[in-house]
C-alpha positions in Angstrom: 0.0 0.0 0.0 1.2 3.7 -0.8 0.4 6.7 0.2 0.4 10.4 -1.5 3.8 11.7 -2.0 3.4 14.6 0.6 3.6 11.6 3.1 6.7 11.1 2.2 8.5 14.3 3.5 10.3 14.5 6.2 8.9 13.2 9.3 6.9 16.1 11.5 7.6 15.7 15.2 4.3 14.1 15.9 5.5 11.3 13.9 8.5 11.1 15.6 6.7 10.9 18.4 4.2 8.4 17.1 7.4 5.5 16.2 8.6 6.6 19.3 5.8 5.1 21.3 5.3 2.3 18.6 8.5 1.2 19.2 9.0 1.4 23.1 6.0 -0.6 23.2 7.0 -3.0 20.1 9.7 -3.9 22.2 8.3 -4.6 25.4 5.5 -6.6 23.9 8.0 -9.0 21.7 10.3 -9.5 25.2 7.4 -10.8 26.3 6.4 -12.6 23.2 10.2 -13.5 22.9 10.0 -15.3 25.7 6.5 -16.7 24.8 7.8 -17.8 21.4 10.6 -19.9 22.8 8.2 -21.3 25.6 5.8 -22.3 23.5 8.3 -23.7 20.9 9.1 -25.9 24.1 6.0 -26.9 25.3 4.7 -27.3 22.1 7.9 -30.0 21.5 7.4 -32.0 24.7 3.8 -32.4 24.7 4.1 -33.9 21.1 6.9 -36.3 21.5 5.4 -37.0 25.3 2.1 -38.0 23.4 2.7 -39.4 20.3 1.6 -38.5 17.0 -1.6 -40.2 17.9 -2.5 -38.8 21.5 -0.8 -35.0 20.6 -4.0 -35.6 17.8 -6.3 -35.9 20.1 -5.5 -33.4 22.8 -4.9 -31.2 19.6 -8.8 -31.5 19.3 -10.0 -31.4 22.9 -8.0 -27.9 23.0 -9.3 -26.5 19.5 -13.2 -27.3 20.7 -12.5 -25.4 23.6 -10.5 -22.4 21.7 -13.6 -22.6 19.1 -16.6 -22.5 21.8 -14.0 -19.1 23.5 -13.5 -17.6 20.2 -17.9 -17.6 19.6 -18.5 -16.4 23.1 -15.9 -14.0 24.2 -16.1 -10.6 23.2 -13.3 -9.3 22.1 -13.9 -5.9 24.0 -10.4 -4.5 24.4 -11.0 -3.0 21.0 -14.4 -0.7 22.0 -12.3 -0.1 25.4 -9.6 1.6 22.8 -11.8 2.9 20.3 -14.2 5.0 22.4 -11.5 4.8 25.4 -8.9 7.4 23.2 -11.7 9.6 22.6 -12.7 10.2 26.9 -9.3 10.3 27.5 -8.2 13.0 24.7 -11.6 14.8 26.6 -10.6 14.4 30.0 -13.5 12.2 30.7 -12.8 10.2 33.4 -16.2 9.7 34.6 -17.3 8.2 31.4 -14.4 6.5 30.7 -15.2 4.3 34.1 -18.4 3.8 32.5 -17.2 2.0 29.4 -15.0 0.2 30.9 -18.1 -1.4 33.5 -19.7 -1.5 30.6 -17.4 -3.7 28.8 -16.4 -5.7 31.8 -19.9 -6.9 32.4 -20.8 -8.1 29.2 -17.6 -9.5 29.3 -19.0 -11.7 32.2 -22.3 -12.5 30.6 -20.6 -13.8 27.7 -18.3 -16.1 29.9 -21.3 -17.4 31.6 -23.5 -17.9 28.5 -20.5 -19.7 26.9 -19.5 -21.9 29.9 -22.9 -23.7 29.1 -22.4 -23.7 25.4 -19.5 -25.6 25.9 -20.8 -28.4 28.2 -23.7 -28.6 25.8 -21.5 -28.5 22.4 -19.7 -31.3 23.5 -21.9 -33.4 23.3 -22.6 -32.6 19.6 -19.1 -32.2 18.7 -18.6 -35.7 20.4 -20.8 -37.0 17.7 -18.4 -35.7 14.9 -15.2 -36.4 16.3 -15.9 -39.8 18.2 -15.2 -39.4 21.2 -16.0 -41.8 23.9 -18.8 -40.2 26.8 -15.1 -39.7 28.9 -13.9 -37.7 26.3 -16.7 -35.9 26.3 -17.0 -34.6 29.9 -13.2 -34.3 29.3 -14.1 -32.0 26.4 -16.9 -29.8 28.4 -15.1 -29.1 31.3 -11.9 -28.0 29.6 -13.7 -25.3 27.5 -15.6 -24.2 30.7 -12.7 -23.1 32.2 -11.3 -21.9 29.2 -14.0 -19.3 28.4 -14.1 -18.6 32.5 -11.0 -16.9 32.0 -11.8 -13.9 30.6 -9.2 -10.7 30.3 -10.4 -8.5 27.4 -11.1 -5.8 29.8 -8.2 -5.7 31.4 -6.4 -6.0 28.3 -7.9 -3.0 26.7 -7.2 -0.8 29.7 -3.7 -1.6 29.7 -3.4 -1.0 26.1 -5.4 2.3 26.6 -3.1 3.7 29.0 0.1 2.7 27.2 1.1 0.2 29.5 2.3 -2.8 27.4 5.4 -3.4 29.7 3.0 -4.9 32.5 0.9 -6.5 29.7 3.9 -8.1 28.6 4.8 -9.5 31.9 1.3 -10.2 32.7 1.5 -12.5 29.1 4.8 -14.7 30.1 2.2 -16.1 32.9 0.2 -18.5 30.7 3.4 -19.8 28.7 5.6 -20.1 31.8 2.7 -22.4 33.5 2.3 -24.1 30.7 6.0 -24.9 30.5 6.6 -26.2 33.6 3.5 -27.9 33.7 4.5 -29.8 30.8 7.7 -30.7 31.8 5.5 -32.1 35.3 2.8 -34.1 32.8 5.5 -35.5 30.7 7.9 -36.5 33.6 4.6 -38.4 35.6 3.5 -39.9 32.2 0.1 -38.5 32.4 -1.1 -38.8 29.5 -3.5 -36.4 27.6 -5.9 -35.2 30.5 -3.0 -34.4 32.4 -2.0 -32.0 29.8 -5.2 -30.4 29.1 -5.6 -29.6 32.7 -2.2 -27.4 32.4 -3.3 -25.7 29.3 -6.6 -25.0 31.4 -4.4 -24.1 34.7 -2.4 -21.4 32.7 -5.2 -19.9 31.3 -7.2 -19.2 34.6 -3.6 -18.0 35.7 -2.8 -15.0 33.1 -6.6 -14.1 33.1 -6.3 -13.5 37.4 -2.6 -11.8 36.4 -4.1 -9.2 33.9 -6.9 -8.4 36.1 -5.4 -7.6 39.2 -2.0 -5.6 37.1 -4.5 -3.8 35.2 -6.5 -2.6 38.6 -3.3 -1.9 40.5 -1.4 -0.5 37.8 -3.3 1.5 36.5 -6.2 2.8 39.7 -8.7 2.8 36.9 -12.4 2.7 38.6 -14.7 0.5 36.2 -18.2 1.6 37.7 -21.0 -0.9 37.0 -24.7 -1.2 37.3 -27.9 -1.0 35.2 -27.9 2.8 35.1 -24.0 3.0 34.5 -24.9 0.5 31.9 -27.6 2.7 30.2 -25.4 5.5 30.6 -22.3 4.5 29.0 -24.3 3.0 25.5 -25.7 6.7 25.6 -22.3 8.2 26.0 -20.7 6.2 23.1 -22.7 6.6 20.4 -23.4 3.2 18.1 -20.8 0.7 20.8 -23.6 -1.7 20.7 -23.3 -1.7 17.1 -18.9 -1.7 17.2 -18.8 -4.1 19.7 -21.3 -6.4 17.7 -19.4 -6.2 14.6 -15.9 -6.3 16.1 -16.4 -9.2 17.7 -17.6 -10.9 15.0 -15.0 -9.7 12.9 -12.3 -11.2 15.3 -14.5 -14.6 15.9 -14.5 -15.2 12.2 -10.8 -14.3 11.8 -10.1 -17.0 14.8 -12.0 -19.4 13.4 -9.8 -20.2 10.5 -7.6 -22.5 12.5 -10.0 -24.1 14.5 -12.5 -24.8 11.6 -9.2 -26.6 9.5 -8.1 -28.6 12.8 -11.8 -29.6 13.5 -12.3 -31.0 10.1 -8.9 -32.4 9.1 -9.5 -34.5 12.5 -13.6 -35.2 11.5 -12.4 -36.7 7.8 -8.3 -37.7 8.3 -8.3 -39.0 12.2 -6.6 -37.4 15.1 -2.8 -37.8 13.9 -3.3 -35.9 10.3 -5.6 -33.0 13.0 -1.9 -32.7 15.2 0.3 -32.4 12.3 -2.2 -29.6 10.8 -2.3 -28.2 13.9 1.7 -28.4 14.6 2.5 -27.0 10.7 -0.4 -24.0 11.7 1.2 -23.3 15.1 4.7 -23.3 13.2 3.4 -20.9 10.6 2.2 -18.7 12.9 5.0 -18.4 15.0 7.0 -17.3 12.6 5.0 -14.3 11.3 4.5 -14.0 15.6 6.6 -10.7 16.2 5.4 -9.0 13.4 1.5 -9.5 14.3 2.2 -8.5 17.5 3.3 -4.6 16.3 -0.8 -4.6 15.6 -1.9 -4.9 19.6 0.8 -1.6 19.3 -0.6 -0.1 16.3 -4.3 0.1 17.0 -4.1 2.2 19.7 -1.6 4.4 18.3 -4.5 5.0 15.1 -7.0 5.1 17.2 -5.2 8.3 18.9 -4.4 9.9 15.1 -8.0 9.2 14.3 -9.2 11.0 17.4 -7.0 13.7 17.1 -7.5 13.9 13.1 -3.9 14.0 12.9 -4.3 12.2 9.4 -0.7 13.3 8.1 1.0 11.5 10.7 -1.8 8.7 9.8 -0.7 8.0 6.8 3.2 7.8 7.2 2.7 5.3 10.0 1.2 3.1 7.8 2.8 3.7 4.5 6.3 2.8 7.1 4.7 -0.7 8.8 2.8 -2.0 5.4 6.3 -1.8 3.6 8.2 -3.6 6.9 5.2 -6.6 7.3 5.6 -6.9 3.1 9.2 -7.4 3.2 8.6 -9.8 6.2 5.9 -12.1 4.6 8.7 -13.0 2.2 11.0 -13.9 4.3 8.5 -16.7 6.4 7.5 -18.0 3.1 11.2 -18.9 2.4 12.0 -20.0 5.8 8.9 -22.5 5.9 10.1 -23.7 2.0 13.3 -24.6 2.8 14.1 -25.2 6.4 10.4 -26.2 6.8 10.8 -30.1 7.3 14.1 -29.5 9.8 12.1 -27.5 11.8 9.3 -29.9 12.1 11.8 -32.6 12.9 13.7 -30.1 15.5 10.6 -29.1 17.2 8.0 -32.3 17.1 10.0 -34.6 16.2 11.2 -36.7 13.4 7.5 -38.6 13.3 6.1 -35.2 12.2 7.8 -34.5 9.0 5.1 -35.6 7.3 3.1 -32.3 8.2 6.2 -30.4 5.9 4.0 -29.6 2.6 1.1 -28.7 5.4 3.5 -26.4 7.2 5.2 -24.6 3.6 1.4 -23.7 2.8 0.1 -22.4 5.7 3.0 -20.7 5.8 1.9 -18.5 2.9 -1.7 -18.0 4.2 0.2 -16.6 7.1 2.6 -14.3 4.8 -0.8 -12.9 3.0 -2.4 -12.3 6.6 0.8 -10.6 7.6 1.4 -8.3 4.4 -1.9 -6.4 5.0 -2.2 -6.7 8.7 -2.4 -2.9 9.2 -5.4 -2.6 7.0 -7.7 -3.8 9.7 -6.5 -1.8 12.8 -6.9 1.1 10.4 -10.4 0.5 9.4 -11.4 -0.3 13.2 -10.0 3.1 14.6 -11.9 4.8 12.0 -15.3 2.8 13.2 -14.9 1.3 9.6 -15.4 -1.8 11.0 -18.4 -3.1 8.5 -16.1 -3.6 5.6 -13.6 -5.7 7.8 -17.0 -7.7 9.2 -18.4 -8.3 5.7 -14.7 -9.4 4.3 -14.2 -12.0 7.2 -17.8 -13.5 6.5 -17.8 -13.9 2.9 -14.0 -15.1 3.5 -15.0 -17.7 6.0 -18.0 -19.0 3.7 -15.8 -19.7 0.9 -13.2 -21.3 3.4 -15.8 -23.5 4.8 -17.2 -24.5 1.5 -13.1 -25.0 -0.1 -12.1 -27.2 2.8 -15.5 -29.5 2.0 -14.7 -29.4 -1.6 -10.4 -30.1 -1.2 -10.5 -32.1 2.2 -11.8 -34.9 0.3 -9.8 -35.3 -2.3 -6.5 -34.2 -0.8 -7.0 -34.5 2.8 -5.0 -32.3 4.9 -2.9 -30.7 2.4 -6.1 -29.4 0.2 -7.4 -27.9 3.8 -4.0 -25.8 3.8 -4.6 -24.9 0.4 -8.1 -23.7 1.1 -6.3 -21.3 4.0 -4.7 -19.7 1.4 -6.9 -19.3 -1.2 -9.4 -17.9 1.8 -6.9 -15.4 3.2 -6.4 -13.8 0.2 -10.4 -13.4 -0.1 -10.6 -11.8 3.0 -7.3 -9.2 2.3 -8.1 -8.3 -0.5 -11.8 -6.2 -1.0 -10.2 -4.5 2.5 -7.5 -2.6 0.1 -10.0 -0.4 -1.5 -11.8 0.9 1.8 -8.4 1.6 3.7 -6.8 3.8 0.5 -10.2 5.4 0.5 -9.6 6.8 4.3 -5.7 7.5 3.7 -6.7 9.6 0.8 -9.6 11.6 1.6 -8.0 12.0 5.2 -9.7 9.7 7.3 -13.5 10.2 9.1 -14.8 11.5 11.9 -13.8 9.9 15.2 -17.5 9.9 17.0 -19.6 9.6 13.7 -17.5 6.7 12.2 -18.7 4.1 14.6 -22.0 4.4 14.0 -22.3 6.0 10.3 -19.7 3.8 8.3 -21.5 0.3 10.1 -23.7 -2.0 7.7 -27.3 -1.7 9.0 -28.2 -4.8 8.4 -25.4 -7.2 9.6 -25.3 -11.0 10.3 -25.2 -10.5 14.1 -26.6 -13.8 15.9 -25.9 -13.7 19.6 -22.1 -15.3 19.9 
């Protein structure tokens, strides 16, 4: 993506300031994801040579249930604690940002609640598809109760809000670092796959009580709740019911890729073909990790610009990151080409080479998803969130419908190939909308979250 030549001068302060900011807190976040990356690398490597090919498979599917059932329910809040956040604080607003933010934590709650019995009733369901025994099952429910118990978008958002993403950071290493040890308990006892699932479930619970009480402490932000503070605080933020809606469903069909794949490579290949899929995605990912990450850091940073319809500064930051995340895509596609199958062997094991051709295409799903990860922080601090809602949708459909078309006739390696061929439907109808903004200079900050929404989305309770 480009932007007008007067971009291109040289750098006003305020966009000094603005990479300033972006990289103090680029580099606090990838410490923590540093250390993430290499835990999880590790923990990743001893829970699939401590299982096998065959029990990694089906803990791979236990786990992705319960990431599916927390990716339908949880709202992913922390972005309308940023969007409308920026705004009270650039007015002073203290009172009303103490609103929004009791606002968001209690529907945060509601959705845990809601989804904790979606999960214990889905499994059931998904037993049927997966065949799983009635052990598995209960196994199954209770792990993706806990997992959607342990909510921390809130807490999240405010830390992200006030520009503290050193504690986040710290707060992040929690989940990895249990996990870690954990394993290396679950492995050493021979446990088996419940033991293993009940770490992953552990560390979770864990980082959500860690955010929490850093985010109170740290920050002595009131959150004031109630029905009338409820009332209030929709009032306040013009159209959040309608951002919040569309947001979150933007992010749950973005984080259903993997989970969708994993689900039905296990349903049609077995368990073993869902852990290599899910080993080669995890891989993939990793890789394009500490790029991704420079989004949590960007989206607040627009979401100041936007409020303070600074769109000069706007438009160098992202002419500067869309050039850095292109050059990167190019490099993970190369690495997972060539030193692909070493990796594999290096992290999983030797017994997991087979997931190489898996791991080389998702690989470049990840690279598209990477080369044009601005566009969507962009869109959202504008309130454009429709477009990035109606991309995802259509994107997912045609995902679903490739994988039943390709599953069959190439098993796990057509299911790759359908993540490709679906990232690149979502990416690209987002182009056009995000030079639109850069080049008429942006929207305004109140009136975009309400006035640049579809009316009539697909908005089913999550």
């Amino acid at each position: 993506m480009t932007i007008a030549a007067n971009h291109a001068a040289t750098p006003h302060p305020a966009h000094r300031a603005v990479f300033a900011r972006i990289g103090k807190n680029v580099a606090w976040l990838l410490g923590g994801r540093g250390f993430t990356g290499v835990a999880s690398l590790a923990y990743l490597a001893i829970a699939a040579r401590a299982m096998g090919p065959q029990g990694f498979g089906e803990f791979t599917l236990v786990l992705v249930y319960g990431q599916l059932i927390a990716n339908l329910t949880q709202f992913q809040s922390w972005q309308g604690v940023i969007r409308y956040g920026a705004i009270h604080m650039a007015e002073q607003r203290e009172d009303r940002l103490a609103r929004l933010l009791g606002f968001s934590a209690s529907l945060d709650i509601a959705c845990a609640i809601g989804g904790a019995l979606l999960a214990i009733v889905g499994s059931w369901i998904a037993g049927a598809f997966l065949d799983w025994s009635t052990a598995e099952q209960i196994r199954a429910a209770l792990f993706s109760a806990v997992l959607v118990l342990s909510i921390s978008a809130t807490p999240t958002g405010m830390l992200r809000l006030k520009d503290r993403f050193d504690l986040l950071a710290y707060a992040q290493m929690v989940s990895p670092l249990v996990r870690l040890i954990g394993s290396i308990i679950a492995w050493a006892a021979s446990d088996g796959v419940g033991a293993f699932l009940a770490v992953w479930a552990a560390a979770m619970l864990f980082q959500s009580i860690a955010i929490w009480a850093i985010a109170l402490l740290s920050t002595r932000q009131t959150l004031d709740f109630g029905v009338a503070e409820a009332r209030q605080a929709i009032s306040e933020n013009p159209g959040i019911w309608r951002f919040m809606w569309v947001t979150n469903l933007s992010s749950c069909c973005g984080l259903l890729w993997e989970q969708i794949g994993t689900l039905a490579v296990g349903g049609a290949a077995g368990a073993t073909a869902a852990g290599g899929f899910r080993i080669a995605s995890r891989l993939a990912k990793a890789i394009a990790k500490p790029v991704q990450t420079m989004s949590k850091v960007i989206y607040p940073e627009l979401a100041r610009l936007v409020a303070s319809k600074d769109h000069s500064t706007l438009g160098q930051v992202m002419t500067r990151i869309t050039l850095v995340a292109a050059g990167l895509a190019l490099l993970i596609m190369l690495i997972a080409g060539f030193g692909g199958s070493a990796l594999l062997a290096i992290v999983a094991g030797p017994d997991y080479r087979f997931a190489h051709m898996m791991l080389f295409l998702l690989a470049i799903a990840s690279a598209i998803d990477l080369a044009g990860f601005a566009i969507e922080p962009l869109l959202n601090a504008h309130g454009r969130a429709g477009p990035v809602l109606a991309a995802k949708i259509v994107g997912l459909a045609l995902y679903a419908g490739l994988l039943a078309w390709l599953l069959p006739l190439y098993g796990p390696v057509g299911a790759a190939v359908a993540t490709i061929i679906g990232m690149a439907l979502v990416k690209i109808p987002l182009i056009a909308p995000a030079w639109r903004l850069l080049k008429r200079g942006g929207a305004r900050p109140m009136q975009a979250a309400t006035s640049a929404l579809p009316r009539s989305p697909s908005t089913a309770a999550i």
